[in-house]
PyMOL Python script that loads the backbone (N, CA, C, O; Angstrom):
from pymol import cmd

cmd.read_pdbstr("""\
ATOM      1  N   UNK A   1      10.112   5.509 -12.549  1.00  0.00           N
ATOM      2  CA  UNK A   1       9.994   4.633 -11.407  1.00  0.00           C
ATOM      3  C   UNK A   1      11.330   3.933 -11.134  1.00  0.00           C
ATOM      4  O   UNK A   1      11.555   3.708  -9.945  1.00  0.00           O
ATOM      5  N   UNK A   2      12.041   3.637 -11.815  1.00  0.00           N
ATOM      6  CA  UNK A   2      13.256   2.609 -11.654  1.00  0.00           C
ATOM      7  C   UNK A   2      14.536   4.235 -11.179  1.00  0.00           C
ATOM      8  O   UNK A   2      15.463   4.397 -10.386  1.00  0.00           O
ATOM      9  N   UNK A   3      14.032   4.842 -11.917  1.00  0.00           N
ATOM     10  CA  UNK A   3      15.272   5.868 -11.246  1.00  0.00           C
ATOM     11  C   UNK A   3      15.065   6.091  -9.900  1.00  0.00           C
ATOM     12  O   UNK A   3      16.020   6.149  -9.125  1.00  0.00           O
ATOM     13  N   UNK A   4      13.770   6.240  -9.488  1.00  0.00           N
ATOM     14  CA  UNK A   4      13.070   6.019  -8.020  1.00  0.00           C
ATOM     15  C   UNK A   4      13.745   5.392  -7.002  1.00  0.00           C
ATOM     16  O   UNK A   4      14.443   5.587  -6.006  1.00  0.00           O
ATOM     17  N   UNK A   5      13.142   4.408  -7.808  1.00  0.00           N
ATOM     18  CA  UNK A   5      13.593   3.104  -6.964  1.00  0.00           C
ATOM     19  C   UNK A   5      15.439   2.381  -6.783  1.00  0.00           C
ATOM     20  O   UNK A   5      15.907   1.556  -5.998  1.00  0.00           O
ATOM     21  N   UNK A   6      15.893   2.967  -7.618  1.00  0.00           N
ATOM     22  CA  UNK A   6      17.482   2.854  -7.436  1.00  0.00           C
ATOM     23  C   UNK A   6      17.917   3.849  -6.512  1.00  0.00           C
ATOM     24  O   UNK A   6      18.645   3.509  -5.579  1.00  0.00           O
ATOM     25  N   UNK A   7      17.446   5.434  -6.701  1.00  0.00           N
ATOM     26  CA  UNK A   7      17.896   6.524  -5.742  1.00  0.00           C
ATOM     27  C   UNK A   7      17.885   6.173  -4.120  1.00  0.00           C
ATOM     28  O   UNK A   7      18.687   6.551  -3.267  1.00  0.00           O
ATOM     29  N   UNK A   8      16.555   5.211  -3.950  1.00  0.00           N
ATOM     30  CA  UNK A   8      16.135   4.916  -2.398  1.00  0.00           C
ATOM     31  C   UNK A   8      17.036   3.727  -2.245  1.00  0.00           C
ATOM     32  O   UNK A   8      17.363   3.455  -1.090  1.00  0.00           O
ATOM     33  N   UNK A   9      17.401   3.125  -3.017  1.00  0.00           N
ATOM     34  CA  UNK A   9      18.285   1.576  -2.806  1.00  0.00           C
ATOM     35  C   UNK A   9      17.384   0.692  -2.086  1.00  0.00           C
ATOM     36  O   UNK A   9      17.630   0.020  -1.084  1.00  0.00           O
ATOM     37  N   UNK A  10      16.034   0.817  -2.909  1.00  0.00           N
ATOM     38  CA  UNK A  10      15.605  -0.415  -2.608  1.00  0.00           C
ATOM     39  C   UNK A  10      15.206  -1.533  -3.519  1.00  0.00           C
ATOM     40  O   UNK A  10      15.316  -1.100  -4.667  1.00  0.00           O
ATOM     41  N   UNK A  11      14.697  -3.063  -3.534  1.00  0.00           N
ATOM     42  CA  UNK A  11      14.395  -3.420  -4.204  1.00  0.00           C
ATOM     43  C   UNK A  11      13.676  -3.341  -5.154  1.00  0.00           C
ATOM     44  O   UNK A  11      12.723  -2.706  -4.701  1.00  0.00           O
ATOM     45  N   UNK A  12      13.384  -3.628  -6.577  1.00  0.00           N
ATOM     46  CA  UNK A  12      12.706  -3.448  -7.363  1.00  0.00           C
ATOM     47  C   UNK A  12      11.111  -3.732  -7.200  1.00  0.00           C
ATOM     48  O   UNK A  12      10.607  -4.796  -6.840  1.00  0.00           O
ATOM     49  N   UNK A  13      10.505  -2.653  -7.515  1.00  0.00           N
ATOM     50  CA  UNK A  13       8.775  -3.209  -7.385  1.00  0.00           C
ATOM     51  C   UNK A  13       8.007  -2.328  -8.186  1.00  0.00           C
ATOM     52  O   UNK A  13       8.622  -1.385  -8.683  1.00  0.00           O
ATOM     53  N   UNK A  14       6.950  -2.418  -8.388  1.00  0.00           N
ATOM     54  CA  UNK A  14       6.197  -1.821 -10.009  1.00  0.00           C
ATOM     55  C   UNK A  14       5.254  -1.328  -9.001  1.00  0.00           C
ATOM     56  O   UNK A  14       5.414  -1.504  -7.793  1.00  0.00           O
ATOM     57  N   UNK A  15       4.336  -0.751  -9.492  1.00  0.00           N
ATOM     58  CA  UNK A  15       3.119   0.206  -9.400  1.00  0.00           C
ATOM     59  C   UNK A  15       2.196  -1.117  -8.862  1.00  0.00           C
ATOM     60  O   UNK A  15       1.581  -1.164  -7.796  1.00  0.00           O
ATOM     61  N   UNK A  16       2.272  -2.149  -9.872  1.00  0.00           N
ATOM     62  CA  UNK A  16       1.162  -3.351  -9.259  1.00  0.00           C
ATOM     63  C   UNK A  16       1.176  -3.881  -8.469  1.00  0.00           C
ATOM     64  O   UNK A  16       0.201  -4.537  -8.103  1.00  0.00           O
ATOM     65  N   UNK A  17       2.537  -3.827  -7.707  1.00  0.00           N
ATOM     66  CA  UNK A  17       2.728  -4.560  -6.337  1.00  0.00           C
ATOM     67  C   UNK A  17       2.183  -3.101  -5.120  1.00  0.00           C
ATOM     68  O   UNK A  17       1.586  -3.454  -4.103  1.00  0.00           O
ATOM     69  N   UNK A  18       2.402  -1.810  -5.305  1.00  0.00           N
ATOM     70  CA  UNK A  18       1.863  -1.048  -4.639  1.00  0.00           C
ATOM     71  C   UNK A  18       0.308  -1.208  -4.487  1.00  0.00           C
ATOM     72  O   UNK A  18      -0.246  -0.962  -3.415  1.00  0.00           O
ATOM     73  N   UNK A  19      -0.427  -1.664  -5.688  1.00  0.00           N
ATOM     74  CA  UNK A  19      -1.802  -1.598  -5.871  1.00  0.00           C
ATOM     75  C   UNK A  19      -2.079  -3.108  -5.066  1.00  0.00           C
ATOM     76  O   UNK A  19      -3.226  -3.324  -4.676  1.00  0.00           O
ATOM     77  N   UNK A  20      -1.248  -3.910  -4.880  1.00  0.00           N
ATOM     78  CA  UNK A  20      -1.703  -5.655  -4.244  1.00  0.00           C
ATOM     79  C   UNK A  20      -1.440  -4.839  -2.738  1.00  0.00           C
ATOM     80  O   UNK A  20      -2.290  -5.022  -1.866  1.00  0.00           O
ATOM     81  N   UNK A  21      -0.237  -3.922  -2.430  1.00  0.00           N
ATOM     82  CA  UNK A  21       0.277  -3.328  -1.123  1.00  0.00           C
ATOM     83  C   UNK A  21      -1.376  -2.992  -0.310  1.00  0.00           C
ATOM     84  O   UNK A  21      -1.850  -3.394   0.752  1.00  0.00           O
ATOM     85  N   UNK A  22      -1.875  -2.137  -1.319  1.00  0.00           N
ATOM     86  CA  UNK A  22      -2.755  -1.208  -0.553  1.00  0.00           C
ATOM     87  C   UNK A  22      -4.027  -2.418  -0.314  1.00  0.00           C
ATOM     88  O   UNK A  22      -4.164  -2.891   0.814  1.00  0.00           O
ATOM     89  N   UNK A  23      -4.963  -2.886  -1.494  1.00  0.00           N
ATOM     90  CA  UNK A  23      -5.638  -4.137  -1.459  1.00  0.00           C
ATOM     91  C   UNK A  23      -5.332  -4.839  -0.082  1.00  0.00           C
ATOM     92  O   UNK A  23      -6.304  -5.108   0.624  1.00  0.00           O
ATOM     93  N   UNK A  24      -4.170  -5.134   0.327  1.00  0.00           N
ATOM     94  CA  UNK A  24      -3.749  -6.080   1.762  1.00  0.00           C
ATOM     95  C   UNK A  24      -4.019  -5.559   2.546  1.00  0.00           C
ATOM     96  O   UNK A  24      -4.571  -6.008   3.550  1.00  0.00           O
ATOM     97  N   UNK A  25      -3.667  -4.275   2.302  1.00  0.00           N
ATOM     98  CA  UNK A  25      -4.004  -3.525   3.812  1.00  0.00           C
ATOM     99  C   UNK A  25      -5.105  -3.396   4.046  1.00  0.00           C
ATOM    100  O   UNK A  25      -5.459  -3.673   5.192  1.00  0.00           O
ATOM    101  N   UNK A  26      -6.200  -2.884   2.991  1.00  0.00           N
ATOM    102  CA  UNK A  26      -7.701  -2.745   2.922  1.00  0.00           C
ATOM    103  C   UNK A  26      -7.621  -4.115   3.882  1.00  0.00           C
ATOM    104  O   UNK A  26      -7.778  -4.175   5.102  1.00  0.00           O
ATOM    105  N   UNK A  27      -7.341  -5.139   2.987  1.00  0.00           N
ATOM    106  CA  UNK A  27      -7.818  -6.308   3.728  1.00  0.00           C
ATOM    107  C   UNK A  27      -7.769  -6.970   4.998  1.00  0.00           C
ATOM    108  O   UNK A  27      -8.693  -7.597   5.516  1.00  0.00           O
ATOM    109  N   UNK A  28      -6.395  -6.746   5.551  1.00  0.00           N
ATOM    110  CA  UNK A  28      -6.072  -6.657   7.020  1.00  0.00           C
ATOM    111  C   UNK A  28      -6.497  -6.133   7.938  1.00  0.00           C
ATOM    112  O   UNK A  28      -6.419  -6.544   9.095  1.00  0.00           O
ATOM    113  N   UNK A  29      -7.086  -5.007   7.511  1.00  0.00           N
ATOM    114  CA  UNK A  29      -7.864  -3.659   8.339  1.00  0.00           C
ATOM    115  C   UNK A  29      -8.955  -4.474   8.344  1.00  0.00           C
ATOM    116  O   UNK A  29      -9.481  -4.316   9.446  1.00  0.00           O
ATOM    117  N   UNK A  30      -9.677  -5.388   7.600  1.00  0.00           N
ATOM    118  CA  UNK A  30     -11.107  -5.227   7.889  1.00  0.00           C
ATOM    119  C   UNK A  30     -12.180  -4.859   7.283  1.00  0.00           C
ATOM    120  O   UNK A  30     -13.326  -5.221   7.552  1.00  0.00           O
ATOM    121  N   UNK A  31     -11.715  -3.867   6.148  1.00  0.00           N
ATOM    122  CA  UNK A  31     -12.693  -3.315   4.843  1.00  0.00           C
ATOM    123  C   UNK A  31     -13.168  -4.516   4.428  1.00  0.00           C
ATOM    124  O   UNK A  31     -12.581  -5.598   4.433  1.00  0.00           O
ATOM    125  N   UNK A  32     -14.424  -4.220   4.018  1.00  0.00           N
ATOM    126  CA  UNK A  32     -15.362  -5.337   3.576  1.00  0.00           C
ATOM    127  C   UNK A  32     -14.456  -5.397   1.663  1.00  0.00           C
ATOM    128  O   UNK A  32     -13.966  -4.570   0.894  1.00  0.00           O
ATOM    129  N   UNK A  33     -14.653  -6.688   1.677  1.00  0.00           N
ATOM    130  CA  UNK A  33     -13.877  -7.584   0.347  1.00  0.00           C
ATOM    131  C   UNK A  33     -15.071  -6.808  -0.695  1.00  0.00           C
ATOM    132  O   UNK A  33     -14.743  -6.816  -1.882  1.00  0.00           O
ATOM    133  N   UNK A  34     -16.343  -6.179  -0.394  1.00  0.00           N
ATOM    134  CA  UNK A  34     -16.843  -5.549  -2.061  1.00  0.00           C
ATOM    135  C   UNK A  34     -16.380  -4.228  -2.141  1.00  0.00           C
ATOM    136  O   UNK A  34     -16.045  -3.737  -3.219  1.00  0.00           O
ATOM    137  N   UNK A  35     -16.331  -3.524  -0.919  1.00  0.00           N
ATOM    138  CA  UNK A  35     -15.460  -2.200  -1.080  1.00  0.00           C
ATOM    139  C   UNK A  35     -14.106  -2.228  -1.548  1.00  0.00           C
ATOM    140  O   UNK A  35     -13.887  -1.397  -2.428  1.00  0.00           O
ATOM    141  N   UNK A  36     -13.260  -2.852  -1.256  1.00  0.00           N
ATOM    142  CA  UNK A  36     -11.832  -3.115  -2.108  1.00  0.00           C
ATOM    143  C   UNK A  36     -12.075  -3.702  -3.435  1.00  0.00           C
ATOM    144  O   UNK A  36     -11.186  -3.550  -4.274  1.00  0.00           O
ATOM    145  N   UNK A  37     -13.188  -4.378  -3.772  1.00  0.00           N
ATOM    146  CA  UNK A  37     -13.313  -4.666  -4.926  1.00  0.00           C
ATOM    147  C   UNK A  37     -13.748  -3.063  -6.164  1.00  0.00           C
ATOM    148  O   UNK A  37     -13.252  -2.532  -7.158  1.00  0.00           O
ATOM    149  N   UNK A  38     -14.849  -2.889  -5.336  1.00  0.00           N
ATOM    150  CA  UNK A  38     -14.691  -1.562  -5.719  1.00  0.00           C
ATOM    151  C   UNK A  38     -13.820  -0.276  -5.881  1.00  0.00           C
ATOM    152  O   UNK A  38     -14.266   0.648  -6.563  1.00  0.00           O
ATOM    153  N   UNK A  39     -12.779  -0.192  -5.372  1.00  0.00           N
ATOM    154  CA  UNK A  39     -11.822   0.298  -5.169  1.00  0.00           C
ATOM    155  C   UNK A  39     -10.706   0.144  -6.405  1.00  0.00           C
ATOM    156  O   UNK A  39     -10.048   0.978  -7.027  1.00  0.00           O
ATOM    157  N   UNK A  40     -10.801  -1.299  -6.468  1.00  0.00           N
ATOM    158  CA  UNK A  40      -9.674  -1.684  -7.735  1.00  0.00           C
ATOM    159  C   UNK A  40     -10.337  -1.963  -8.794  1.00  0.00           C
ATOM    160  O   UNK A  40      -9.659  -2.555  -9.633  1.00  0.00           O
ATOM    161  N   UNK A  41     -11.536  -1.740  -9.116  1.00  0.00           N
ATOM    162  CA  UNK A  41     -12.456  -1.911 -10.118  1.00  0.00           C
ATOM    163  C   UNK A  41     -12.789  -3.189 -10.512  1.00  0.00           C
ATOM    164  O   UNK A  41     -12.453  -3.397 -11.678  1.00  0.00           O
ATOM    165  N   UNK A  42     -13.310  -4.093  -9.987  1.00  0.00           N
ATOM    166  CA  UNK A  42     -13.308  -5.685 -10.383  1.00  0.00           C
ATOM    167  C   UNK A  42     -14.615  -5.828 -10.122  1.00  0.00           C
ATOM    168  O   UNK A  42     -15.176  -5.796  -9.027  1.00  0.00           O
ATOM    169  N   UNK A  43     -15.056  -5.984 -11.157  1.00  0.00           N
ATOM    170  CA  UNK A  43     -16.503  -6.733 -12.038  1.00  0.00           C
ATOM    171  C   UNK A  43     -16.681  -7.862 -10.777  1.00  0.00           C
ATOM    172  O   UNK A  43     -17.617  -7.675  -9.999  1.00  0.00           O
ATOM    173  N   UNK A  44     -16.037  -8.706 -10.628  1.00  0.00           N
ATOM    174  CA  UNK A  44     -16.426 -10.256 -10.097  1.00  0.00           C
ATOM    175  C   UNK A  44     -15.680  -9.732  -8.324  1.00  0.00           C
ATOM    176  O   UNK A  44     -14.747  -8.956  -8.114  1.00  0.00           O
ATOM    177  N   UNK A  45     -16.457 -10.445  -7.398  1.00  0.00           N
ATOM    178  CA  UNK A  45     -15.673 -10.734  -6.753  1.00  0.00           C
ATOM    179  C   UNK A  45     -14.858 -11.364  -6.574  1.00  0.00           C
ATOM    180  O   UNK A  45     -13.915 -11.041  -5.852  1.00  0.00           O
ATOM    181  N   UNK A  46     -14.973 -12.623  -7.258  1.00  0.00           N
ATOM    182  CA  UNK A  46     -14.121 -13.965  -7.223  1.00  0.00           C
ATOM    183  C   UNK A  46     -12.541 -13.026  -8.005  1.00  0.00           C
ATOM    184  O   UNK A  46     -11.486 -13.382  -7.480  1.00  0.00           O
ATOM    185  N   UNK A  47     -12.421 -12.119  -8.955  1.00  0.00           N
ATOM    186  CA  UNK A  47     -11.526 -11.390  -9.072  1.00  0.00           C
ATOM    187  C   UNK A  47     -10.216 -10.700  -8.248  1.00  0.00           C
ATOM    188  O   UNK A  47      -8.997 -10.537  -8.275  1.00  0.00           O
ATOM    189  N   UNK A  48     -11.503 -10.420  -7.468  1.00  0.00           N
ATOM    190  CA  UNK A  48     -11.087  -9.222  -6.011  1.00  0.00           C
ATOM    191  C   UNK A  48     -10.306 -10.602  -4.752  1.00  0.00           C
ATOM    192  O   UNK A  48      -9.335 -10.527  -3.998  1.00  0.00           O
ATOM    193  N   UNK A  49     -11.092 -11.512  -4.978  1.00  0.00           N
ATOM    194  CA  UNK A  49     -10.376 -12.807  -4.088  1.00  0.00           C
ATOM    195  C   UNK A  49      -8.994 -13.388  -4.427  1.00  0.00           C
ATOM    196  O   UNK A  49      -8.185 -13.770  -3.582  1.00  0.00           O
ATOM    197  N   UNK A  50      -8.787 -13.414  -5.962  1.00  0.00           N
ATOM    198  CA  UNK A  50      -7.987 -14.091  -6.436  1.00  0.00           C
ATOM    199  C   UNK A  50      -7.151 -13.304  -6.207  1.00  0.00           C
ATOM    200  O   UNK A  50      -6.154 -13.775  -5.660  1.00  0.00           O
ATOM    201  N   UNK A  51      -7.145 -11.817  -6.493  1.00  0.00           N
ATOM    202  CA  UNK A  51      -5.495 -10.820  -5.961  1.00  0.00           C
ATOM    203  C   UNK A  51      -5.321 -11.014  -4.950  1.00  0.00           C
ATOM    204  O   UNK A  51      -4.194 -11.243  -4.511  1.00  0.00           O
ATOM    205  N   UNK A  52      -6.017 -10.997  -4.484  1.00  0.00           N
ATOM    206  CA  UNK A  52      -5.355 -10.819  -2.696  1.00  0.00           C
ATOM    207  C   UNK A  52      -4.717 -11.930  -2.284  1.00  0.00           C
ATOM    208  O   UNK A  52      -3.959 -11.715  -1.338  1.00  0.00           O
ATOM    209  N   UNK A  53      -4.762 -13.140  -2.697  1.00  0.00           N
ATOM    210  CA  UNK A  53      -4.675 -14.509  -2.248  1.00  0.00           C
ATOM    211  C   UNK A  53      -3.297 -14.622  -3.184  1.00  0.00           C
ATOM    212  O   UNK A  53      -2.407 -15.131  -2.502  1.00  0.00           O
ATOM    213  N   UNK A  54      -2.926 -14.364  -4.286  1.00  0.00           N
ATOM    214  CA  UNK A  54      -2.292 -14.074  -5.162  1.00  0.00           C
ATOM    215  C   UNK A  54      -0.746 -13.242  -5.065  1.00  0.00           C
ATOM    216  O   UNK A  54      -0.019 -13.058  -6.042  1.00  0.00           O
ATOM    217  N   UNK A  55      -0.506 -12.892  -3.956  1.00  0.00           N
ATOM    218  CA  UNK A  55       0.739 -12.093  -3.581  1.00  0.00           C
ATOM    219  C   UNK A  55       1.871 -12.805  -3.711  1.00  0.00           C
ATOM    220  O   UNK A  55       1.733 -13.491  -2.699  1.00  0.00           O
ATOM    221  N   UNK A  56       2.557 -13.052  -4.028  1.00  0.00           N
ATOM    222  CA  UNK A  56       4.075 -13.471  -4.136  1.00  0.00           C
ATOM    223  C   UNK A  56       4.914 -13.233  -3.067  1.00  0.00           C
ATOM    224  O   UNK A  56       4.771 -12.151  -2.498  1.00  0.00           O
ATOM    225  N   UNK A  57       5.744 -13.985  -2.669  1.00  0.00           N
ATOM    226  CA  UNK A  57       6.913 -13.714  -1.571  1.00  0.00           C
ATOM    227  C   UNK A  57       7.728 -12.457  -2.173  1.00  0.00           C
ATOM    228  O   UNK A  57       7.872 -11.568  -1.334  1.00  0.00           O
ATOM    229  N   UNK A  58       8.262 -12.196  -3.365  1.00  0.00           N
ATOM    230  CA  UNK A  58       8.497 -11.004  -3.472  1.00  0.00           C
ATOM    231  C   UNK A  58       7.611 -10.245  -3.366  1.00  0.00           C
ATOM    232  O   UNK A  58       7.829  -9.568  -2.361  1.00  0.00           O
ATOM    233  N   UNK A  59       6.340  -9.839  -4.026  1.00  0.00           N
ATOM    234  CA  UNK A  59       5.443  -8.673  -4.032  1.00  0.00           C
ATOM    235  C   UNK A  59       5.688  -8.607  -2.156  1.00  0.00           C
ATOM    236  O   UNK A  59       5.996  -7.571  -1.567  1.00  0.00           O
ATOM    237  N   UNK A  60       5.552  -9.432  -1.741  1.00  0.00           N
ATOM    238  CA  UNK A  60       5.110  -9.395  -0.107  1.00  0.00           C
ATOM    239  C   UNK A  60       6.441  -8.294   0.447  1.00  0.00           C
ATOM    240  O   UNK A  60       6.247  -7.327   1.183  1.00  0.00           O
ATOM    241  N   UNK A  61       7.668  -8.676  -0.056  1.00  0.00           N
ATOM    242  CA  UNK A  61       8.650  -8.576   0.463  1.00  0.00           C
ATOM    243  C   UNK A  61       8.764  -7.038   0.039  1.00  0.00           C
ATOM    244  O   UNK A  61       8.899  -6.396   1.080  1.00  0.00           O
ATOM    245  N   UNK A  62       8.765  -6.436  -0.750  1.00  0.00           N
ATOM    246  CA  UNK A  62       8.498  -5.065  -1.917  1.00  0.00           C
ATOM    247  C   UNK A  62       7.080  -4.347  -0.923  1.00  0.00           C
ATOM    248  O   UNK A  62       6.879  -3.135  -0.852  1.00  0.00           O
ATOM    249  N   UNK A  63       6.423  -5.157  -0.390  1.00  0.00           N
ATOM    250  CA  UNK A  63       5.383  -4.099   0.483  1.00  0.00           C
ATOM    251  C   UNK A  63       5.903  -3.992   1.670  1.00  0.00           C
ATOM    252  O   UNK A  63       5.709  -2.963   2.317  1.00  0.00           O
ATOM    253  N   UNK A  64       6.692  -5.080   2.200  1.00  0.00           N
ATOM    254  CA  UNK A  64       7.742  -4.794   3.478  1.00  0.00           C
ATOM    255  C   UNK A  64       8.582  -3.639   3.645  1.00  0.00           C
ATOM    256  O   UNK A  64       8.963  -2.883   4.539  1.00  0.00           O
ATOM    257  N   UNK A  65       8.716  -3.830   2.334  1.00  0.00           N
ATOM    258  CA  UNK A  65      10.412  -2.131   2.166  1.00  0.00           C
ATOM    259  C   UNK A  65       9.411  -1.100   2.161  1.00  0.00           C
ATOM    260  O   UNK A  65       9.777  -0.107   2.791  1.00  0.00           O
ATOM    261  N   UNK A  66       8.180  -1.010   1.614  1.00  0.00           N
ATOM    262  CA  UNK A  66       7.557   0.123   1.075  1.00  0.00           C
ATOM    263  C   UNK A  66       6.796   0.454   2.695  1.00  0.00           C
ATOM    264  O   UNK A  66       6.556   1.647   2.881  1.00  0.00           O
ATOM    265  N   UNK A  67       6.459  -0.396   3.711  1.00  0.00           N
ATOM    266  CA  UNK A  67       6.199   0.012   4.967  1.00  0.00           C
ATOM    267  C   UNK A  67       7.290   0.476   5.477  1.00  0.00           C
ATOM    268  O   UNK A  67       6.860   1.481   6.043  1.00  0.00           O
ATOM    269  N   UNK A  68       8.448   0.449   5.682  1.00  0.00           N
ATOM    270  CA  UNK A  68       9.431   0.386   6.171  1.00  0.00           C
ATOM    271  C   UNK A  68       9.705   1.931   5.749  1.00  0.00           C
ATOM    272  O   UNK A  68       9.810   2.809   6.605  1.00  0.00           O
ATOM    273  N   UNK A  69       9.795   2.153   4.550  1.00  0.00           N
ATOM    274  CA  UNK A  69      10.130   3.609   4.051  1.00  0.00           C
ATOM    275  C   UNK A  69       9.265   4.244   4.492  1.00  0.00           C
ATOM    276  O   UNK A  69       9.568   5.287   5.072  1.00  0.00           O
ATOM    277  N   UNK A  70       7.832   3.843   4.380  1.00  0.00           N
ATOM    278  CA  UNK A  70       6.607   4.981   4.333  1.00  0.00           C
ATOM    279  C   UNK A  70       6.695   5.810   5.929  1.00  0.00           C
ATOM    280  O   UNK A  70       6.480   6.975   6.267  1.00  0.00           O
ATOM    281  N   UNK A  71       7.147   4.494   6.723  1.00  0.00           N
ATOM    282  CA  UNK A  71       6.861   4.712   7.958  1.00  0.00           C
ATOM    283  C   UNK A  71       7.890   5.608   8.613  1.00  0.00           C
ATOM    284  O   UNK A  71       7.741   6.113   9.726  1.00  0.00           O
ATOM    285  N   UNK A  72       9.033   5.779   7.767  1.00  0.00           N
ATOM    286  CA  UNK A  72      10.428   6.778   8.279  1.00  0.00           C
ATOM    287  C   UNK A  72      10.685   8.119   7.503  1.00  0.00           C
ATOM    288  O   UNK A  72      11.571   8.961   7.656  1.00  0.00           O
ATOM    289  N   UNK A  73       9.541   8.050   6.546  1.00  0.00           N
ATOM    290  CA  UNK A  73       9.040   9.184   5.828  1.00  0.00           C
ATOM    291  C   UNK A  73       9.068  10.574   6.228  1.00  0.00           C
ATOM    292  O   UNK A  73       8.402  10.810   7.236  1.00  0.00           O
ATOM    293  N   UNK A  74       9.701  11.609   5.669  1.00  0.00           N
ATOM    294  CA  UNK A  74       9.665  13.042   6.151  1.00  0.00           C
ATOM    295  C   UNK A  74       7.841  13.340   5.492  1.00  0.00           C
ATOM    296  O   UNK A  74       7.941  14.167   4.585  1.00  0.00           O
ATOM    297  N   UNK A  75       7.139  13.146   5.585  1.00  0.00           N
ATOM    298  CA  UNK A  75       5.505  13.106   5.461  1.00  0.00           C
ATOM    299  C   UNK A  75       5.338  13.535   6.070  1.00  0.00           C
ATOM    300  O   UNK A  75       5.033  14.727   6.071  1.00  0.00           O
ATOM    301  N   UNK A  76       5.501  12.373   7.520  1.00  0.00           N
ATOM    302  CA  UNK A  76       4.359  11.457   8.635  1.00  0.00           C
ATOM    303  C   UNK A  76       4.995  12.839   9.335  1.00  0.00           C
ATOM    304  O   UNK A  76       3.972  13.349   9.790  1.00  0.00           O
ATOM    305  N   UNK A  77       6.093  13.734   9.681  1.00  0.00           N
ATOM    306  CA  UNK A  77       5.493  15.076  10.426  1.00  0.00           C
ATOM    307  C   UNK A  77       4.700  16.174  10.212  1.00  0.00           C
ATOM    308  O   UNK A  77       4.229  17.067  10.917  1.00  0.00           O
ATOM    309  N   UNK A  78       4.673  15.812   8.828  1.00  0.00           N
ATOM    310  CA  UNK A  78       3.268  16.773   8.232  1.00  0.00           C
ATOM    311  C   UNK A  78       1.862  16.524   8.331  1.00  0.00           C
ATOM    312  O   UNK A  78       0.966  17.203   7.830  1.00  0.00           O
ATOM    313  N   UNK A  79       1.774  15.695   8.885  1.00  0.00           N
ATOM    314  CA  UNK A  79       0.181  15.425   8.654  1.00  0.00           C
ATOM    315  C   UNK A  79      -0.076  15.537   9.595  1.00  0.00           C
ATOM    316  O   UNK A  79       0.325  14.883  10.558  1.00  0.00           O
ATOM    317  N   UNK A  80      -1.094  16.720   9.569  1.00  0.00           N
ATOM    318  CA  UNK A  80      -1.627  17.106  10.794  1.00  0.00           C
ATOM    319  C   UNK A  80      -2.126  16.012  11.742  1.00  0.00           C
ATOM    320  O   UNK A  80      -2.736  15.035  11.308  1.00  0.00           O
ATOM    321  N   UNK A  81      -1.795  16.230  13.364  1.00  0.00           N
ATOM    322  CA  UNK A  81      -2.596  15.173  14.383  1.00  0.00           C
ATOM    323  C   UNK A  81      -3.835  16.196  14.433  1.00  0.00           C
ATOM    324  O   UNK A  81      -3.659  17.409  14.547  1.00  0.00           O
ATOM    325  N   UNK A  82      -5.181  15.564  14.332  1.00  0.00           N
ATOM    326  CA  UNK A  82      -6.425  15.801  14.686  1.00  0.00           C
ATOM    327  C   UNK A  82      -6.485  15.993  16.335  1.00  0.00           C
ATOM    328  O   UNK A  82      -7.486  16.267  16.997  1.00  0.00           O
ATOM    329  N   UNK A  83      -5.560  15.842  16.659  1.00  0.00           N
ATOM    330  CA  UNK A  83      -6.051  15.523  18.734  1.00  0.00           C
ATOM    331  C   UNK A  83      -5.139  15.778  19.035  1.00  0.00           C
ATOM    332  O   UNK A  83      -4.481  15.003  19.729  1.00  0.00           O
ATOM    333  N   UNK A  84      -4.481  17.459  18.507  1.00  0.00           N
ATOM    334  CA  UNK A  84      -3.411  18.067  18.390  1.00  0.00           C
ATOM    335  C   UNK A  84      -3.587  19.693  17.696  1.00  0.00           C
ATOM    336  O   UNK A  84      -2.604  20.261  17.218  1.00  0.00           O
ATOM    337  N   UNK A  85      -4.714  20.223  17.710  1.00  0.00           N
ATOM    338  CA  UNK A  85      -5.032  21.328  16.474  1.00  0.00           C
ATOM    339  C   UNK A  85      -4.429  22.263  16.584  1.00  0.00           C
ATOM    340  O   UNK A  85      -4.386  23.169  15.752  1.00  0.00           O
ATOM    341  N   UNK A  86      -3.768  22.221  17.768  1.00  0.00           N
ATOM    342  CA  UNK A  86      -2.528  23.798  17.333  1.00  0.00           C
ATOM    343  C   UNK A  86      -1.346  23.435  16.755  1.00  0.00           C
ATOM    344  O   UNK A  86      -0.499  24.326  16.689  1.00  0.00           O
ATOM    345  N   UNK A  87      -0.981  22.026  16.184  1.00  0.00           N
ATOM    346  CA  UNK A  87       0.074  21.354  15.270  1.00  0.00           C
ATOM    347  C   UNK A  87      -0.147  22.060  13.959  1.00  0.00           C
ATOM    348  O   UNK A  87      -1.251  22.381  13.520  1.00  0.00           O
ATOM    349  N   UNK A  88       1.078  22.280  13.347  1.00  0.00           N
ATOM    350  CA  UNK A  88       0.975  23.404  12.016  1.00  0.00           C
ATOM    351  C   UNK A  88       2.192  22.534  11.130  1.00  0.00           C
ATOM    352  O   UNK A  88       3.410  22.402  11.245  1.00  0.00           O
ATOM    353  N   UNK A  89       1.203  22.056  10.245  1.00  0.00           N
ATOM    354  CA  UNK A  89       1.685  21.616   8.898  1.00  0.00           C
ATOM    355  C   UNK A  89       3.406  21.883   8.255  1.00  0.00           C
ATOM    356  O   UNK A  89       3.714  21.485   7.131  1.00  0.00           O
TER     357      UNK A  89
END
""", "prot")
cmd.dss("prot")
cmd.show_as("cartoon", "prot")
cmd.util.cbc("prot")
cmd.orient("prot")
């Protein structure tokens, strides 16, 4: 991961800030708070409340770069558009 993350020149961020990344988004979107709980495996909800609420100005800042990359990604021309079916992978 750190060789990763030096190759892209971006800031440092761990696997757990990806896992708070995705959790936010669940949460922003709208997914109901027991399905993300379910998701990250948490017994309690009050668990599932406390991460999310729990983000750090860095973690925040580390999901900023990680949108930022995801979104300029040689991926996002691979994935097929559905409302597009003669588009080829």
């Amino acid at each position: 991961m750190e060789r990763l993350i030096r190759e892209a020149g971006v800031k440092r961020f761990t696997f757990h800030c990806l896992r708070h990344h995705g959790a936010s988004t669940l949460d922003n979107a709208g997914v109901p708070i027991g399905v993300t709980q379910k998701l990250l495996g948490h017994e309690q909800r009050q668990t599932t409340e406390l991460y999310l609420h729990s983000i750090s100005g860095s973690e925040r800042a580390a999901m900023e770069i990680f949108e930022e990359i995801r979104s300029k990604s040689h991926i996002n021309p691979h994935i097929k558009d559905e409302t597009h079916p003669e588009q080829v992978s």
